[in-house]
C-alpha positions as CSV (number, residue, x, y, z in Angstrom):
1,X,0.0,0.0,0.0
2,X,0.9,3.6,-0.7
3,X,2.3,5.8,2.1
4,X,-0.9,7.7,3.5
5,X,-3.6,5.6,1.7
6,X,-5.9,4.4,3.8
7,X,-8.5,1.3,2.8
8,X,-12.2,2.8,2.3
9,X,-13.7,0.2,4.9
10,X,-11.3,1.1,7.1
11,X,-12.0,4.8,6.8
12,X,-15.9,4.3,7.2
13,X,-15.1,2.2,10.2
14,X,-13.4,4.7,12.2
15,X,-16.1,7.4,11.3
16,X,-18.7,5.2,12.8
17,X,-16.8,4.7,15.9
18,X,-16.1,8.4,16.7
19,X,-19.7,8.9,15.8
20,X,-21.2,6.8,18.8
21,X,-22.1,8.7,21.6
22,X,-23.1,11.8,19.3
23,X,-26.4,12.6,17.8
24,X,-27.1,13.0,14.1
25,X,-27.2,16.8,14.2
26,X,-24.5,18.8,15.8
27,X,-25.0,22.2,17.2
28,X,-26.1,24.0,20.3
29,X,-30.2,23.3,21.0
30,X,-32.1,26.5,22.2
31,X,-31.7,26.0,25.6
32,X,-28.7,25.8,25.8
33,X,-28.6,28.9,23.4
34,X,-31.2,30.7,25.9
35,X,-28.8,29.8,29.1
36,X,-25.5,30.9,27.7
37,X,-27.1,34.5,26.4
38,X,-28.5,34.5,30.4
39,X,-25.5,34.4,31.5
40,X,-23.9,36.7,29.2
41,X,-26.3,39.4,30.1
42,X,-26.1,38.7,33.9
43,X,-22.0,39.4,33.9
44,X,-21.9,42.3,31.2
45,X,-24.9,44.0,34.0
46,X,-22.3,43.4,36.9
47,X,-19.6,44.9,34.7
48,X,-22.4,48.2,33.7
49,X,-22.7,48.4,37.1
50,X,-19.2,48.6,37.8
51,X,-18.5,51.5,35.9
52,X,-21.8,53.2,37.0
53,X,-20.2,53.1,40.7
54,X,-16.6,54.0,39.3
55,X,-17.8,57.2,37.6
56,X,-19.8,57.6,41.0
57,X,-16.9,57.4,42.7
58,X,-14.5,59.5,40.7
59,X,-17.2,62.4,40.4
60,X,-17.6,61.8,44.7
61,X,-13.5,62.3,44.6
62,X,-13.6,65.3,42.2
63,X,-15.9,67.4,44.4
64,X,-13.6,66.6,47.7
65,X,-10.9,67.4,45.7
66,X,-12.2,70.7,45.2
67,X,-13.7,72.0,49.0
68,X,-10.0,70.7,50.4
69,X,-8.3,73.0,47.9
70,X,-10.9,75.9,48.9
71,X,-10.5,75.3,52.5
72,X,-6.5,75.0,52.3
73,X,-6.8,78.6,50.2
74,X,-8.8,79.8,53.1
75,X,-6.5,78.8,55.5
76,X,-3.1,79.8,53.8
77,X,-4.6,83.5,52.9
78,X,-5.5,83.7,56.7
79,X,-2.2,82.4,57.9
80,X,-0.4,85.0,55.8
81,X,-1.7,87.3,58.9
82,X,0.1,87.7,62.2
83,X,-2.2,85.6,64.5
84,X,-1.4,89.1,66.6
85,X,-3.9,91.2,63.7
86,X,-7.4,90.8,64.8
87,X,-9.1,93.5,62.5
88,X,-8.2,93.0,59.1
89,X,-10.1,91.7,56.3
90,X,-8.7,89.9,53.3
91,X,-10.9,89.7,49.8
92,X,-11.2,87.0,48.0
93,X,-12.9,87.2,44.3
94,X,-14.3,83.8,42.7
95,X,-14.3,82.9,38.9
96,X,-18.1,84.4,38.9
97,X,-16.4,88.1,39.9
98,X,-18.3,87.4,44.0
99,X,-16.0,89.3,46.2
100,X,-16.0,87.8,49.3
101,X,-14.8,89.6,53.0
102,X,-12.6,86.8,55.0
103,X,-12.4,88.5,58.6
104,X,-9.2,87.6,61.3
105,X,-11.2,88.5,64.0
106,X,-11.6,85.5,66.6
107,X,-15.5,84.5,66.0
108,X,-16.9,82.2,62.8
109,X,-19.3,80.2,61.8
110,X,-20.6,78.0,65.1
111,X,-18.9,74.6,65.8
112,X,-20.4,71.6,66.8
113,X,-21.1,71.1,69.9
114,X,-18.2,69.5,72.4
115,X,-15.6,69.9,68.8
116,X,-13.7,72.2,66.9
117,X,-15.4,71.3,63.6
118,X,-17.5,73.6,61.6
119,X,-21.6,73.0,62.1
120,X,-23.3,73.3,58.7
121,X,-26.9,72.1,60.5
122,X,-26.7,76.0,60.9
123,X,-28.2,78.4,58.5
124,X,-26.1,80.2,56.3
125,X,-24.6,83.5,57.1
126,X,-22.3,85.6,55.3
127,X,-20.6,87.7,57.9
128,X,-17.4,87.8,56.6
129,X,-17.1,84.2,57.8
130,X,-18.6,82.2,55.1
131,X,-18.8,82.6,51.3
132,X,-20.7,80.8,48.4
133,X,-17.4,80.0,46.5
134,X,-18.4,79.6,42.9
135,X,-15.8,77.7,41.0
136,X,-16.1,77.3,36.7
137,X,-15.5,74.5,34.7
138,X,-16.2,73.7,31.0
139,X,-18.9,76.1,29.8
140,X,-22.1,76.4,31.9
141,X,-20.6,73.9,34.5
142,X,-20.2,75.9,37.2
143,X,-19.8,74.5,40.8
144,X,-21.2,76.3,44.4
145,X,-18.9,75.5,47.7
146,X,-20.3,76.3,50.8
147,X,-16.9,77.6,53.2
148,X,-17.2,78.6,56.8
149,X,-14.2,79.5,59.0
150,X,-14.0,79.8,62.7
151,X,-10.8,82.4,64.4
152,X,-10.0,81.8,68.2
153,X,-7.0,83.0,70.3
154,X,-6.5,79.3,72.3
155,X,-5.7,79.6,76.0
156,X,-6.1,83.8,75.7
157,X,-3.3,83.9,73.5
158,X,-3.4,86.9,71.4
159,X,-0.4,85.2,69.5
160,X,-1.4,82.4,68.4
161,X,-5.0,81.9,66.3
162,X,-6.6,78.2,65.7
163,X,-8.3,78.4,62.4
164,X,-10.6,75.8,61.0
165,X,-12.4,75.9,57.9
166,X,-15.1,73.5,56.3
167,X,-15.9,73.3,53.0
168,X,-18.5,71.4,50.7
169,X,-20.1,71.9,47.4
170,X,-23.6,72.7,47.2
171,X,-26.7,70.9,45.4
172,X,-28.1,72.7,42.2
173,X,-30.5,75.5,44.2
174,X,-30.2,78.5,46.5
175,X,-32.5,76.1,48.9
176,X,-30.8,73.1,48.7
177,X,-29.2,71.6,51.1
178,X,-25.5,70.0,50.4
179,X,-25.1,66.9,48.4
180,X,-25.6,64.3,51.0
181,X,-22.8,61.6,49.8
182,X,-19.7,64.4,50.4
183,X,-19.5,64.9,53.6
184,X,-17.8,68.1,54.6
185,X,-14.1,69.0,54.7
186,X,-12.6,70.4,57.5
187,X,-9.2,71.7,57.9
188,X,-7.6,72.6,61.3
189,X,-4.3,74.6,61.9
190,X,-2.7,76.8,64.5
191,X,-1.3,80.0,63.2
192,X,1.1,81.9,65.4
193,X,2.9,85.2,66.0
């Protein structure tokens, strides 16, 4: 016999025998169809839902992001005054052109209770220790940050000043109250001299 010839009996044999076991038709039935598109839509919603909670996330970040860079502004242009200078007031102007008053004198927005962080339960008051920052993004995004600060001389000191300022941004309205899942930023520090 020839190299790679194989007999015609033998040939039909061996498809029989790899045939046993098999059906007629090959192929996938429906239900089988039906289960493995199931269970493609059930992992590709986990993986939607993923990225809905990552771009949750990421926007949550952005907007912290933001009131700690407002409060640390707050905090560095009130640091740049002798603790010693109670009566001065710095300006501060916001990418809306809102001039805002930030006062040294020792007094702020209230605390909480038994802390030294800032109490936004409190209505909103803009005597020279708050502001309504207003920060611009792409065109027509623009962003409202609610800041309050609190001055006290610690101990009677007259030369030394703790400072905190809290910051968070806003919801869409005047009325609104602050987007519930940021919780507010505060920033302590202890200016001297």
């Amino acid at each position: 016999m020839r190299k790679g010839f194989m007999d015609p009996m033998t040939r039909v044999a061996r498809q029989r025998r790899a045939r046993r076991g098999k059906s007629q038709e090959d192929g996938l039935t429906f239900i089988e169809l039906l289960m493995a598109m199931t269970l493609l839509t059930i992992g590709l919603s986990a993986v939607l839902g993923l990225i809905t909670m990552a771009m949750g996330t990421n926007n949550r970040n952005k907007k912290d992001t933001t009131a700690v860079l407002l409060a640390q502004n707050v905090v560095e242009l009130l640091a740049n005054v002798p603790a010693s200078v109670d009566n001065r007031t710095i300006q501060l102007v916001d990418c809306a052109g809102n001039t805002w008053n930030i006062s040294t004198t020792p007094g702020g927005a209230p605390l909480v209770s038994g802390t030294t962080n800032i109490d936004f339960t409190n209505a909103y008051t803009t005597d020279g220790y708050s502001m309504r920052y207003v920060t611009c993004g792409p065109p027509g995004q623009m962003a409202v940050y609610d800041v309050r600060w609190n001055l006290d001389h610690p101990g009677g000191n007259a030369f030394l000043k703790r400072v905190t300022v809290g910051a968070r941004q806003m919801g869409g309205t005047e009325k609104s109250s602050a987007i519930l899942f940021a919780m507010p930023v505060q920033i302590k520090t202890v200016i001297g001299i």
